[in-house]
N, CA, C and O atoms as CSV, one atom per row, in Angstrom:
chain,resi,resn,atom,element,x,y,z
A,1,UNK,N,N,40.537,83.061,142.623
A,1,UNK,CA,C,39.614,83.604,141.632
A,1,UNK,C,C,38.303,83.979,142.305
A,1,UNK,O,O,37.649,83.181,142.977
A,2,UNK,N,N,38.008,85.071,142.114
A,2,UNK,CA,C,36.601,85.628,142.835
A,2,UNK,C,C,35.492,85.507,141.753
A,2,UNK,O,O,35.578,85.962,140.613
A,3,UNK,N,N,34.637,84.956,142.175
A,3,UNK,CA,C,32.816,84.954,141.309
A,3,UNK,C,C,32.559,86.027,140.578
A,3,UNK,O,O,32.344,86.119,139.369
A,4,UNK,N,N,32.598,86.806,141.381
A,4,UNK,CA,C,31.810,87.926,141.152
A,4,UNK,C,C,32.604,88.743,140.042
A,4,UNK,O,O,33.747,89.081,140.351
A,5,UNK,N,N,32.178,89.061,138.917
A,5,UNK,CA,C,32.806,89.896,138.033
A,5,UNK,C,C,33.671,89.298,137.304
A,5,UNK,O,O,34.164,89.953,136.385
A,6,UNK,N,N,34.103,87.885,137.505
A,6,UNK,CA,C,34.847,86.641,137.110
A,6,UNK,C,C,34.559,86.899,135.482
A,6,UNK,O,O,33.469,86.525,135.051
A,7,UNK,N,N,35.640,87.615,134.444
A,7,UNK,CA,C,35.815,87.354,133.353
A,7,UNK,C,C,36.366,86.659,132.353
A,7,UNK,O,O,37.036,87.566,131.860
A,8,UNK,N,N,36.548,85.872,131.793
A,8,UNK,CA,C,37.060,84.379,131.165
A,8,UNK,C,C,36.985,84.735,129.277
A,8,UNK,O,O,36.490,85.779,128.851
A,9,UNK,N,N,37.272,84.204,128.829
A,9,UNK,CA,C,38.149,84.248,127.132
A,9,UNK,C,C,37.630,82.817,127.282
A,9,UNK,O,O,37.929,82.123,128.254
A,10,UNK,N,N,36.539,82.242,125.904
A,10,UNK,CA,C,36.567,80.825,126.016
A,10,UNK,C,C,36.840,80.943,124.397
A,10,UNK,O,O,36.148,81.679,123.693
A,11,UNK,N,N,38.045,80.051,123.817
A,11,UNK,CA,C,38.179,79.808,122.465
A,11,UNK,C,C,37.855,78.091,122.253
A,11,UNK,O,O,38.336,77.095,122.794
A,12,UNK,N,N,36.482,78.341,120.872
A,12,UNK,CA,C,36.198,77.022,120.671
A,12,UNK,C,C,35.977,76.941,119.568
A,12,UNK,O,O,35.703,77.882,118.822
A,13,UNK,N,N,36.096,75.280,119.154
A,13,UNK,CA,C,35.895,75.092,117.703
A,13,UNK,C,C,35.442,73.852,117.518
A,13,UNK,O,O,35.087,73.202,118.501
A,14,UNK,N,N,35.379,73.339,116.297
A,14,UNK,CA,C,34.236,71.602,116.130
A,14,UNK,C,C,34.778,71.756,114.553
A,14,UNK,O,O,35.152,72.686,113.839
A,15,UNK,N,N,34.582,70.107,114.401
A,15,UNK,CA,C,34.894,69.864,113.067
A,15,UNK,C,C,34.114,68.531,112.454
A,15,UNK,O,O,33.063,68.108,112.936
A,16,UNK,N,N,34.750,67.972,111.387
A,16,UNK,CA,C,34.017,66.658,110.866
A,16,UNK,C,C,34.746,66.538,109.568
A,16,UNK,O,O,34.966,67.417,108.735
A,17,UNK,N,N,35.125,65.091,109.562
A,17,UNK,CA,C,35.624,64.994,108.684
A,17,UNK,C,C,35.313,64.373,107.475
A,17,UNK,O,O,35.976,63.476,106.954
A,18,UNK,N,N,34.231,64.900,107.016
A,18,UNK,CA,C,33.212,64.658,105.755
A,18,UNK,C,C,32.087,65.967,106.780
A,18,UNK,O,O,32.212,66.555,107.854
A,19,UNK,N,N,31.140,65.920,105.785
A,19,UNK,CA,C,30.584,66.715,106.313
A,19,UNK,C,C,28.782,66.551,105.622
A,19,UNK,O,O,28.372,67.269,104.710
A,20,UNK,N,N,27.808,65.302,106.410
A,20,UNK,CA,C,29.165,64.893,107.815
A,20,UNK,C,C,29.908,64.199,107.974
A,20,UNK,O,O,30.338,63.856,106.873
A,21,UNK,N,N,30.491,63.613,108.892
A,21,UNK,CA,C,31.649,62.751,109.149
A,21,UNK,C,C,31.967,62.797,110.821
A,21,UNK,O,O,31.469,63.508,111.694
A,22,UNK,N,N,33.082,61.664,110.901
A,22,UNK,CA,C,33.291,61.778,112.276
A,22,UNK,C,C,33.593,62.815,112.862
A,22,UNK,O,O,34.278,63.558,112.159
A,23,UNK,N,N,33.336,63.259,114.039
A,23,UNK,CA,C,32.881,64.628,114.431
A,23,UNK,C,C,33.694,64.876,115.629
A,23,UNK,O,O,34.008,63.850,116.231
A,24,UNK,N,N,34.308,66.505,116.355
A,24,UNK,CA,C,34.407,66.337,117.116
A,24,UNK,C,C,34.548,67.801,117.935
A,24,UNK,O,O,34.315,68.755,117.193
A,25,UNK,N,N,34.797,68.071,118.963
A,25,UNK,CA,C,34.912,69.717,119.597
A,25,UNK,C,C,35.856,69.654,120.438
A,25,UNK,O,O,36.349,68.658,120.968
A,26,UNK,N,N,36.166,71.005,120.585
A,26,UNK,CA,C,37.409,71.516,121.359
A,26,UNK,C,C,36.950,73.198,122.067
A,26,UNK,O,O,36.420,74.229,121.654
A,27,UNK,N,N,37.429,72.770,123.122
A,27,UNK,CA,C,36.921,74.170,124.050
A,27,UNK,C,C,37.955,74.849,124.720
A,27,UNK,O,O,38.240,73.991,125.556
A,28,UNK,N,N,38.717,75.793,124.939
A,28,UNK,CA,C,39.425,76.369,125.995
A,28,UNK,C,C,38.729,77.755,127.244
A,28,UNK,O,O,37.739,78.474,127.102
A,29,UNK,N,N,39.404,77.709,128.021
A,29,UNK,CA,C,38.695,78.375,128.830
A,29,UNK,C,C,39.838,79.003,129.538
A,29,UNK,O,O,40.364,78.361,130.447
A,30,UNK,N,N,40.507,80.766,129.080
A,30,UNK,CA,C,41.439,80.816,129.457
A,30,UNK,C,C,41.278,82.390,130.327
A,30,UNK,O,O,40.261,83.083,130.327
A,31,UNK,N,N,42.203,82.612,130.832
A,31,UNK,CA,C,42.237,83.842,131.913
A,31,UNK,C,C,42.419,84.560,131.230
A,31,UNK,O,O,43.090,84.081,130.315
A,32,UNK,N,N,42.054,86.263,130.984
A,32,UNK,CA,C,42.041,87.185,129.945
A,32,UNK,C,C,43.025,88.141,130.362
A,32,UNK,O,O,42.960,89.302,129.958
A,33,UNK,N,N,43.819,87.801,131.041
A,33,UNK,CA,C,44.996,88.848,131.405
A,33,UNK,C,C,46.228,87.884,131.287
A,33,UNK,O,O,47.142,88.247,130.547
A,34,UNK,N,N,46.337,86.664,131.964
A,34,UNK,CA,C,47.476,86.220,131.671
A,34,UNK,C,C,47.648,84.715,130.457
A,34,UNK,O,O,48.641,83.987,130.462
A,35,UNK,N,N,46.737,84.576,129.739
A,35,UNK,CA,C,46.355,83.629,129.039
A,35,UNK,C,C,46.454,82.078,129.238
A,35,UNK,O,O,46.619,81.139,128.459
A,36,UNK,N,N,46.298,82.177,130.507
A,36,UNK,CA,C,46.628,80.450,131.009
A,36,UNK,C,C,45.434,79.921,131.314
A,36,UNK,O,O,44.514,80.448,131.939
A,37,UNK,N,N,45.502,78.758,130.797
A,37,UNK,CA,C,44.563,77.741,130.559
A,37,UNK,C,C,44.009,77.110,131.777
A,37,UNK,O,O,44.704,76.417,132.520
A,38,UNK,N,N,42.640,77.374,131.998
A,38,UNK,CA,C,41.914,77.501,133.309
A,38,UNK,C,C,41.266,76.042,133.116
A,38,UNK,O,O,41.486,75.210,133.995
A,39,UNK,N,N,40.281,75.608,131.733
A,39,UNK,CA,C,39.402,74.456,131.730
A,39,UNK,C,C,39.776,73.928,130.600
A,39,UNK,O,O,40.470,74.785,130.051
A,40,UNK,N,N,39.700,72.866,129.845
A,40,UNK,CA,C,39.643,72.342,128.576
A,40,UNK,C,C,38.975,71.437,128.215
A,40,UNK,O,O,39.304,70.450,128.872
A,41,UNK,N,N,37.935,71.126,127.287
A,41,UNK,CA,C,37.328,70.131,127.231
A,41,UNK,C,C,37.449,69.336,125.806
A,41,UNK,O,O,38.270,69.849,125.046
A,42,UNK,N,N,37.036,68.621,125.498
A,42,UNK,CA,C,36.918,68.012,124.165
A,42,UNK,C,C,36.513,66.095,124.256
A,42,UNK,O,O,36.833,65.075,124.866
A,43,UNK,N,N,35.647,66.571,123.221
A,43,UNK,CA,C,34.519,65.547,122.742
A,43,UNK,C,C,34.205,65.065,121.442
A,43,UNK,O,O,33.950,65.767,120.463
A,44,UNK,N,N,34.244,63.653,121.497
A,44,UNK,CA,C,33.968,63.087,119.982
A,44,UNK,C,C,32.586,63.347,120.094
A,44,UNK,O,O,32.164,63.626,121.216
A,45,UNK,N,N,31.543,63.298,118.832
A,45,UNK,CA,C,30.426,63.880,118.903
A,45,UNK,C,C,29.606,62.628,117.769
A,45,UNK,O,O,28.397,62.455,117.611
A,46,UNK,N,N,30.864,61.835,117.053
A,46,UNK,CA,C,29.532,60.508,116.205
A,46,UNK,C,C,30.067,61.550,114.993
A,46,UNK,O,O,31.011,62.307,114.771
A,47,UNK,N,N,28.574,60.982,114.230
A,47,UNK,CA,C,28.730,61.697,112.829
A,47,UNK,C,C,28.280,62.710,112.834
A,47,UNK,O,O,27.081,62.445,112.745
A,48,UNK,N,N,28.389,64.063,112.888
A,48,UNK,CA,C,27.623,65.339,112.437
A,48,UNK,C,C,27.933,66.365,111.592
A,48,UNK,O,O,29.129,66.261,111.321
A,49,UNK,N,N,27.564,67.075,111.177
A,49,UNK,CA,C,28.238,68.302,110.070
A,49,UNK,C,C,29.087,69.114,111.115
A,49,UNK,O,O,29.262,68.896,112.314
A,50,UNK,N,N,29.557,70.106,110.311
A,50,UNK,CA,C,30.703,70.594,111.082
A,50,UNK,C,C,30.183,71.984,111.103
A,50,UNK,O,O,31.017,72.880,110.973
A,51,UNK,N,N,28.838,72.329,111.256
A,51,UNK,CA,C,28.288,73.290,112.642
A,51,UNK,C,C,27.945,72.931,113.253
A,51,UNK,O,O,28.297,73.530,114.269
A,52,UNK,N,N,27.218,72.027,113.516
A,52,UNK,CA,C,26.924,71.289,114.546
A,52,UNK,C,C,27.762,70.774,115.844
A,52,UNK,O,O,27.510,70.658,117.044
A,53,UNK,N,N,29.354,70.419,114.657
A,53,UNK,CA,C,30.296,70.359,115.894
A,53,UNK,C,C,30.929,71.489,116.218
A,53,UNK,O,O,31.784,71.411,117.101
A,54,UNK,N,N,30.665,72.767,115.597
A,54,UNK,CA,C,31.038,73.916,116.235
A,54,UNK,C,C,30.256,74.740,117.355
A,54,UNK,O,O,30.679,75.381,118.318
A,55,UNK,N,N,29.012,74.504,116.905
A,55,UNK,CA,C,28.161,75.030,117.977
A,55,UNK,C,C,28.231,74.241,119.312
A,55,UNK,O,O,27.858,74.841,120.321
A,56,UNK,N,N,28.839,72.463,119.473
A,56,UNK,CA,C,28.923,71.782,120.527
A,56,UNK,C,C,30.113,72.743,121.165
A,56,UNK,O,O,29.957,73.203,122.296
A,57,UNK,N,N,30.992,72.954,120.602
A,57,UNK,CA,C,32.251,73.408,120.878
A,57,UNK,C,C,31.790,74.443,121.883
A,57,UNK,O,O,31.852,74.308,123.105
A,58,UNK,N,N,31.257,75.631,121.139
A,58,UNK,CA,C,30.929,76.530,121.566
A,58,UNK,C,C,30.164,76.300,123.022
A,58,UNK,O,O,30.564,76.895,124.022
A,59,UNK,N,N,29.168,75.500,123.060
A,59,UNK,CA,C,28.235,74.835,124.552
A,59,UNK,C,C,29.157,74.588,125.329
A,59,UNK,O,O,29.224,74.972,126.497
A,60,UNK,N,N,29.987,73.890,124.715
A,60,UNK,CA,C,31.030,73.013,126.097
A,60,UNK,C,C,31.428,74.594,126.210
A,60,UNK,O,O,30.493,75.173,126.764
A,61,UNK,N,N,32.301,75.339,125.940
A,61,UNK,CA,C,32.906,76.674,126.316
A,61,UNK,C,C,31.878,77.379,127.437
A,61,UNK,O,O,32.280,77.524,128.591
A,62,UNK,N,N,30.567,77.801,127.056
A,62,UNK,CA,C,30.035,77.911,127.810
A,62,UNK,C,C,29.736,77.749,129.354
A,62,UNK,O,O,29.825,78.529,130.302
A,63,UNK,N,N,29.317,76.336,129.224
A,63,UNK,CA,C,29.230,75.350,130.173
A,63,UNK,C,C,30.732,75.684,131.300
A,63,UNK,O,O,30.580,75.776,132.518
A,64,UNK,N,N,31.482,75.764,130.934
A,64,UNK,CA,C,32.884,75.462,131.272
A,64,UNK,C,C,32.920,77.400,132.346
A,64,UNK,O,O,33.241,77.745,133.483
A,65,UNK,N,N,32.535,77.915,131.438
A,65,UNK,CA,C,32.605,79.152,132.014
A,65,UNK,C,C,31.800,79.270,133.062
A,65,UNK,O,O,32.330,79.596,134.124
A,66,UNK,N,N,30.427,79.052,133.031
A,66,UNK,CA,C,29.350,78.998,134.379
A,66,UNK,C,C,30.142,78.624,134.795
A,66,UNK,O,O,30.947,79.442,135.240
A,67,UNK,N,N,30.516,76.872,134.963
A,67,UNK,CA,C,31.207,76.466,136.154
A,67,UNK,C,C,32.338,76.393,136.853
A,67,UNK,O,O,32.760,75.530,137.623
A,68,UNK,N,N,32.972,77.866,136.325
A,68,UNK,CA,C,34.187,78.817,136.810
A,68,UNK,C,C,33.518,80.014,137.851
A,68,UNK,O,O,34.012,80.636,138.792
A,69,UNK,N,N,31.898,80.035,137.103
A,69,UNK,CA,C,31.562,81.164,137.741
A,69,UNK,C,C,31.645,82.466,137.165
A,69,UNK,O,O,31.511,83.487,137.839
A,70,UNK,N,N,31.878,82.460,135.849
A,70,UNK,CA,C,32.004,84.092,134.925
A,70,UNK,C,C,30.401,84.627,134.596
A,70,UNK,O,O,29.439,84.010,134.140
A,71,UNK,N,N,30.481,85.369,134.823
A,71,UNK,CA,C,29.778,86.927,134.472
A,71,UNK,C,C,30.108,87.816,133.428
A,71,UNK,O,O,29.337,88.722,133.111
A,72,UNK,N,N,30.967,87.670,132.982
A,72,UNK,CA,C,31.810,88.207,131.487
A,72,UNK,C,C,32.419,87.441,130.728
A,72,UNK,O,O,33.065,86.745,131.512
A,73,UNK,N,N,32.663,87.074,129.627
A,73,UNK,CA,C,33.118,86.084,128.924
A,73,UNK,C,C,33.093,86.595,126.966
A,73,UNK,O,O,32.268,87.009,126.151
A,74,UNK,N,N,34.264,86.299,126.997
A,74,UNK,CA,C,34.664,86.963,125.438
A,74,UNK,C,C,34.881,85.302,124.619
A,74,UNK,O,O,35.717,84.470,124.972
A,75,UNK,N,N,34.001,85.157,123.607
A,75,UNK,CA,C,33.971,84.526,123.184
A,75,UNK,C,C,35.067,84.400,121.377
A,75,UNK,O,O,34.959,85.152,120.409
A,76,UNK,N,N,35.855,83.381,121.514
A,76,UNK,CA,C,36.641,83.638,120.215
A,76,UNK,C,C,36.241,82.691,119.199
A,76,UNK,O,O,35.648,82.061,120.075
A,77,UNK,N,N,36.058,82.133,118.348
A,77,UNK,CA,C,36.040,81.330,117.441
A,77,UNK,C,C,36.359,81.626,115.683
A,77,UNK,O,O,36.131,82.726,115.180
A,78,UNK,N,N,36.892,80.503,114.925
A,78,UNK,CA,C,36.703,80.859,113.862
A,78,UNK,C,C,35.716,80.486,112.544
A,78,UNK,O,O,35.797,80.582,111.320
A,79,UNK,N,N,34.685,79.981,113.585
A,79,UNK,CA,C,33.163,80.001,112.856
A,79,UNK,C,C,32.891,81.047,112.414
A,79,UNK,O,O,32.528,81.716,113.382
A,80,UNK,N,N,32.826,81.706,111.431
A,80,UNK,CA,C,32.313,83.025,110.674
A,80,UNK,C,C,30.314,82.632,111.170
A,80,UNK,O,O,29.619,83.599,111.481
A,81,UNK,N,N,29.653,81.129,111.163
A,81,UNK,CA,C,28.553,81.007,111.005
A,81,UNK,C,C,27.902,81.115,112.421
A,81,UNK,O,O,26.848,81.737,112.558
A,82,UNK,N,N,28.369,80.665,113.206
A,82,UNK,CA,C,28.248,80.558,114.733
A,82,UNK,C,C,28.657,82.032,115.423
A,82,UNK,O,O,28.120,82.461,116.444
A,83,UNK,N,N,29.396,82.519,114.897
A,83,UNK,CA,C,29.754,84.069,115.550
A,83,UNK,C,C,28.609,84.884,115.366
A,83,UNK,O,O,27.920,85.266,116.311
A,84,UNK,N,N,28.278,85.294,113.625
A,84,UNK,CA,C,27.249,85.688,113.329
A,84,UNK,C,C,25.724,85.658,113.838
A,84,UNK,O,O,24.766,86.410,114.021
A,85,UNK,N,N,26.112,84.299,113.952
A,85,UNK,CA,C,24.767,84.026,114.286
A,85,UNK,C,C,24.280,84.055,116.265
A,85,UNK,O,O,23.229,84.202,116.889
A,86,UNK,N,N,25.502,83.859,116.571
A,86,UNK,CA,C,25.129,84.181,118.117
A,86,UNK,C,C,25.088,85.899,118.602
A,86,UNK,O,O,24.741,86.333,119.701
A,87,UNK,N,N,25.485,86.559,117.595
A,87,UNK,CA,C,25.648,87.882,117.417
A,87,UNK,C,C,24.761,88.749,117.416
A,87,UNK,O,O,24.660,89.876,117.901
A,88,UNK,N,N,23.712,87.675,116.425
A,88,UNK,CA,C,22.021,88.493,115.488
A,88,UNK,C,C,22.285,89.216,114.391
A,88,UNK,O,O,21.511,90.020,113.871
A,89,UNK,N,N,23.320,88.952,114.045
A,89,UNK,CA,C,23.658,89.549,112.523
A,89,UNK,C,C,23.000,88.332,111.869
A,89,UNK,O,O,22.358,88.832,110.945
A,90,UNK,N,N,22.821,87.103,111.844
A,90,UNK,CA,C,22.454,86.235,111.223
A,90,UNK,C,C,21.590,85.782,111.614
A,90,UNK,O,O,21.497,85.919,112.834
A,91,UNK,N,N,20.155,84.791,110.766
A,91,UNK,CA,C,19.337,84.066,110.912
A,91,UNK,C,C,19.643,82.581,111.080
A,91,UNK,O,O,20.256,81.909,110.251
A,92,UNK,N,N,19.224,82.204,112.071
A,92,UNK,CA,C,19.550,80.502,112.314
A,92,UNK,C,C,18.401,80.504,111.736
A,92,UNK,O,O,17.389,81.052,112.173
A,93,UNK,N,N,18.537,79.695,110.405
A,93,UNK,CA,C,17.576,78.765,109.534
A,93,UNK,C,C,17.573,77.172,109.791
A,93,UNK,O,O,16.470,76.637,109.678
A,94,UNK,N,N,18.485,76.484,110.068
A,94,UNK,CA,C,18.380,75.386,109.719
A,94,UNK,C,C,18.267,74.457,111.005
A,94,UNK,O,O,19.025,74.589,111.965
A,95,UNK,N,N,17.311,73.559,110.945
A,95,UNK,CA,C,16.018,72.889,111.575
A,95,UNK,C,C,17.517,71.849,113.165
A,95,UNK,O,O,17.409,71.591,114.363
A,96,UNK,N,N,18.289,71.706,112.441
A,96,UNK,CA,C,19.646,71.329,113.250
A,96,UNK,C,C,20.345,72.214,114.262
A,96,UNK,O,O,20.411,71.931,115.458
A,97,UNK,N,N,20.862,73.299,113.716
A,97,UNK,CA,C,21.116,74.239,114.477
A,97,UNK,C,C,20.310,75.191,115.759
A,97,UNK,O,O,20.770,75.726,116.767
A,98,UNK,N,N,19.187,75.132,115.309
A,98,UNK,CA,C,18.081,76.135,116.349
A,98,UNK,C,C,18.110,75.466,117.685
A,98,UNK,O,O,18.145,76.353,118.539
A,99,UNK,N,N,18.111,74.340,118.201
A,99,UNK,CA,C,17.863,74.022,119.449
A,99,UNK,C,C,19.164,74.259,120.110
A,99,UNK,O,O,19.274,74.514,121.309
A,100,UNK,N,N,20.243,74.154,119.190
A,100,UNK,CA,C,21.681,74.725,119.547
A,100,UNK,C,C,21.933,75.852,119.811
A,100,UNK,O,O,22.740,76.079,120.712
A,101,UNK,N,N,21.172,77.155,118.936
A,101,UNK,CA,C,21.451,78.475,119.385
A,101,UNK,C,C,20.533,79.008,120.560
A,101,UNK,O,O,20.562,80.012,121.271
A,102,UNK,N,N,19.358,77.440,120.413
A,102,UNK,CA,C,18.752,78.246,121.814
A,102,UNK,C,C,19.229,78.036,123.333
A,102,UNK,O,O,19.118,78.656,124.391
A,103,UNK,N,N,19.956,76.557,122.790
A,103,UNK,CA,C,20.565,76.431,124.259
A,103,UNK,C,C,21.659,77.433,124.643
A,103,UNK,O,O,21.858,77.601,125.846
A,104,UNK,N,N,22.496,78.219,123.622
A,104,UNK,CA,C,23.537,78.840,123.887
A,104,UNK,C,C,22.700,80.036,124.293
A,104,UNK,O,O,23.183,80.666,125.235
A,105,UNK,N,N,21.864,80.374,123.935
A,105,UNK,CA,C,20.944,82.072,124.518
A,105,UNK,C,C,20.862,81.499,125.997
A,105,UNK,O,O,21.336,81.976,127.028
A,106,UNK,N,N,20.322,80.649,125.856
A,106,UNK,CA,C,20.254,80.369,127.568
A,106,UNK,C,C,21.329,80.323,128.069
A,106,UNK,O,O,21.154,80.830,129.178
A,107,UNK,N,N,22.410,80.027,127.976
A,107,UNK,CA,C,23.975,79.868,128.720
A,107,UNK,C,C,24.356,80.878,128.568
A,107,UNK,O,O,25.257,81.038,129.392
A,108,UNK,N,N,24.182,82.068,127.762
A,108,UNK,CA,C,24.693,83.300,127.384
A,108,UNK,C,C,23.710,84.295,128.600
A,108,UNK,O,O,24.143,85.354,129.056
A,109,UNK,N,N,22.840,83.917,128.843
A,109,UNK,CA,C,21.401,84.338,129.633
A,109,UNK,C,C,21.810,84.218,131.517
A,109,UNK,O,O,21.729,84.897,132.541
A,110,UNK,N,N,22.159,83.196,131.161
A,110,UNK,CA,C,23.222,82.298,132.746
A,110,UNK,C,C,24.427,83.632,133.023
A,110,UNK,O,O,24.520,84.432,133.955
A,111,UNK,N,N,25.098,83.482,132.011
A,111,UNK,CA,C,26.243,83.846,132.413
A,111,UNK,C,C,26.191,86.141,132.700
A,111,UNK,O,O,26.802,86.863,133.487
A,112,UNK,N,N,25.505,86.347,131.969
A,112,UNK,CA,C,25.115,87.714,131.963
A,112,UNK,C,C,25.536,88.325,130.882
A,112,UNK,O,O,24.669,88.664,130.076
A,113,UNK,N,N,27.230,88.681,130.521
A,113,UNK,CA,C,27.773,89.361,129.402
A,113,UNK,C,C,28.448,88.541,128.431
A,113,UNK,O,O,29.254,87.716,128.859
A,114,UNK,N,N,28.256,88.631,127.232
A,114,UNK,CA,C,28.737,87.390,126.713
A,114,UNK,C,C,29.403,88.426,124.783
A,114,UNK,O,O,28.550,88.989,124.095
A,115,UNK,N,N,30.474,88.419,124.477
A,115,UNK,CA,C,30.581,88.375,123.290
A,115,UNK,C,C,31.692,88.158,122.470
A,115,UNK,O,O,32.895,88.274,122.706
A,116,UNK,N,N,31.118,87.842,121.525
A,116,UNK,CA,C,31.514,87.202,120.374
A,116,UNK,C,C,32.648,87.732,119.306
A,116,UNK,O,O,32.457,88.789,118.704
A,117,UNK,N,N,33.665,87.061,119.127
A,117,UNK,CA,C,34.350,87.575,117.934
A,117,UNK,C,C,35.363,86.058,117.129
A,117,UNK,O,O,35.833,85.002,117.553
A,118,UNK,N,N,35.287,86.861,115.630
A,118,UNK,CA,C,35.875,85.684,114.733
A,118,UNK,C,C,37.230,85.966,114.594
A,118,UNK,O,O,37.594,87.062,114.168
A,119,UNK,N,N,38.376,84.690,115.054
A,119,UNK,CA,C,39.367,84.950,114.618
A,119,UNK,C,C,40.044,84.094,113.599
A,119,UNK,O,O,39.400,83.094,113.283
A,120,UNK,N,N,41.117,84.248,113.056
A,120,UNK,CA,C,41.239,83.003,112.230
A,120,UNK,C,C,41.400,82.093,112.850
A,120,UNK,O,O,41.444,82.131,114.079
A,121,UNK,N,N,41.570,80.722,111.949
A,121,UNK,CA,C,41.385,79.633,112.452
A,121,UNK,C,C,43.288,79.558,113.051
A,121,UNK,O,O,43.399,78.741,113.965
A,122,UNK,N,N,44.230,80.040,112.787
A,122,UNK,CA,C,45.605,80.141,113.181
A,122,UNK,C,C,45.517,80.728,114.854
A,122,UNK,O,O,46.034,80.163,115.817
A,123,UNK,N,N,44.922,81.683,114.880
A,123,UNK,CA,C,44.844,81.722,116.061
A,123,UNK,C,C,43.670,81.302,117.142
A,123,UNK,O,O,43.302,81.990,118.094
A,124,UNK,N,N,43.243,80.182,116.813
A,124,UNK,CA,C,42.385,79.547,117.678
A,124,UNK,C,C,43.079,77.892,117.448
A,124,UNK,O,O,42.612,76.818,117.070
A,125,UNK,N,N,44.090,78.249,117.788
A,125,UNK,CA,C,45.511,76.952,117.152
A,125,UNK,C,C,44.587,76.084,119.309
A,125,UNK,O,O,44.312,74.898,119.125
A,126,UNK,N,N,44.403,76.319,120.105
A,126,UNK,CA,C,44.591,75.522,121.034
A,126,UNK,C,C,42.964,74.703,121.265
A,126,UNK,O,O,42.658,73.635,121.795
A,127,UNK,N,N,42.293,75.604,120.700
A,127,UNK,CA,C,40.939,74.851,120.670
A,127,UNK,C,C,40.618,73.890,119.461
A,127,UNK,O,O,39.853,72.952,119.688
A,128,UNK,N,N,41.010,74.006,118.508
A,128,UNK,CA,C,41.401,73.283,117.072
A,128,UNK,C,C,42.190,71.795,117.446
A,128,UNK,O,O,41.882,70.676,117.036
A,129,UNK,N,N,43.229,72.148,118.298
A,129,UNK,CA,C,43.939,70.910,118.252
A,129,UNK,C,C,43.449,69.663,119.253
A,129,UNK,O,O,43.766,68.474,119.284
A,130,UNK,N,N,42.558,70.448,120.038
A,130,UNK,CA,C,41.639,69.278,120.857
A,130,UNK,C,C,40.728,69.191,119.918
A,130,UNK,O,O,40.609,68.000,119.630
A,131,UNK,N,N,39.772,70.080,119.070
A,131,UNK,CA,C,38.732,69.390,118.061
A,131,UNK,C,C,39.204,68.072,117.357
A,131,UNK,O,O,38.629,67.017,117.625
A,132,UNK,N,N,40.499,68.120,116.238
A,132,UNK,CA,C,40.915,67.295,116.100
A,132,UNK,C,C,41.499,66.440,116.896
A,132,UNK,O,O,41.636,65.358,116.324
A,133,UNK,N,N,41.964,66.450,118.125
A,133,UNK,CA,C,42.053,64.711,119.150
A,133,UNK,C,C,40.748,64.231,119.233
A,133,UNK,O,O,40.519,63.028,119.107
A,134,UNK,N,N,39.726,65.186,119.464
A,134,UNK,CA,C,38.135,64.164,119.535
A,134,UNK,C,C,37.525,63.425,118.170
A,134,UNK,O,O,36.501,62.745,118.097
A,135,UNK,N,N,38.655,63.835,116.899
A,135,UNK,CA,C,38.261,63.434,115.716
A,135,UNK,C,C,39.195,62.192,116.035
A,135,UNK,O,O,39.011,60.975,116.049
A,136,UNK,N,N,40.034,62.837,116.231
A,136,UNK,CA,C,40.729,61.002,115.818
A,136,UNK,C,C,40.222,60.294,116.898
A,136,UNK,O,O,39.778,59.177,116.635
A,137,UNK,N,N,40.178,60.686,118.095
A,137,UNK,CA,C,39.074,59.385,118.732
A,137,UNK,C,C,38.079,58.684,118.070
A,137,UNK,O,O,37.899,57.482,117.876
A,138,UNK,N,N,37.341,59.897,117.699
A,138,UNK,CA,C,36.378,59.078,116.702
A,138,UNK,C,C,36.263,58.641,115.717
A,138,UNK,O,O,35.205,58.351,115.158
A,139,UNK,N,N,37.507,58.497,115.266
A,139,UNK,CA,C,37.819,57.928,113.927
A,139,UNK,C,C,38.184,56.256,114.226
A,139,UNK,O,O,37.773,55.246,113.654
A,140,UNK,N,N,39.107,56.424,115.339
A,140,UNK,CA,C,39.723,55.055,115.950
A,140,UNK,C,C,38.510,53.815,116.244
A,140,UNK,O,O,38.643,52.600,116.090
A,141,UNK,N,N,37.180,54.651,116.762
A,141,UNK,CA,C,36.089,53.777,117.425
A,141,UNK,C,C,35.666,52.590,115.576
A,141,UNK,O,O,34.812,51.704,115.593
């Protein structure tokens, strides 16, 4: 894999089960030509609402991509709120979320090209199913 021009597909998602409730994220980080699974992460997150654990989702994806080394990166999720809003179609209002979308401008800032699209939640079936293992971790604690 070469640095330079290094383009990556990161599909992520976060959940909670109350809201809030025990919390958790799921990240993939996959090759955009042959769809194989390069990084994966996932994290119980405590109690938080479930943007909060989507926007983690989304960070870890991030994160995961710098340290592949991408410069391009297509972002999938089926946050309608987090897409939007990392987009600028939407206003981050709420006093929770903002330090979240600013850290992602900065990782989006890192990485150079970065965008966004909503898919359903069916096909973001591999980042979903680690959100929920970091739920039931954190359900178990």
């Amino acid at each position: 894999m070469n640095a330079a021009g290094k383009r990556v597909v990161v599909e992520a998602d976060g959940g909670s089960r109350g809201n809030p409730g025990p919390a958790g994220y799921g990240a993939v980080v996959l090759d955009p030509d042959t769809e194989e699974v390069l990084v994966e992460r996932a994290e119980a997150l405590g109690v938080v609402t479930n943007n909060v654990a989507e926007y983690q989702g989304l960070l870890a994806g991030l994160r995961a991509a710098i340290e592949l080394g991408a410069t391009e990166v297509d972002v999938r999720m089926d946050s309608k709120l987090v897409v939007e809003q990392m987009s600028g179609r939407w206003q981050v209002k709420h006093p929770a979320m903002k330090p979240l979308a600013l850290e992602a401008g900065r990782l989006i800032r890192e990485i150079g090209t970065v965008r966004f699209e909503w898919i359903p939640r069916l096909r973001n079936s591999r980042a979903d199913a680690l959100a929920n293992q970091a739920m039931d971790a954190q359900a178990a604690l």
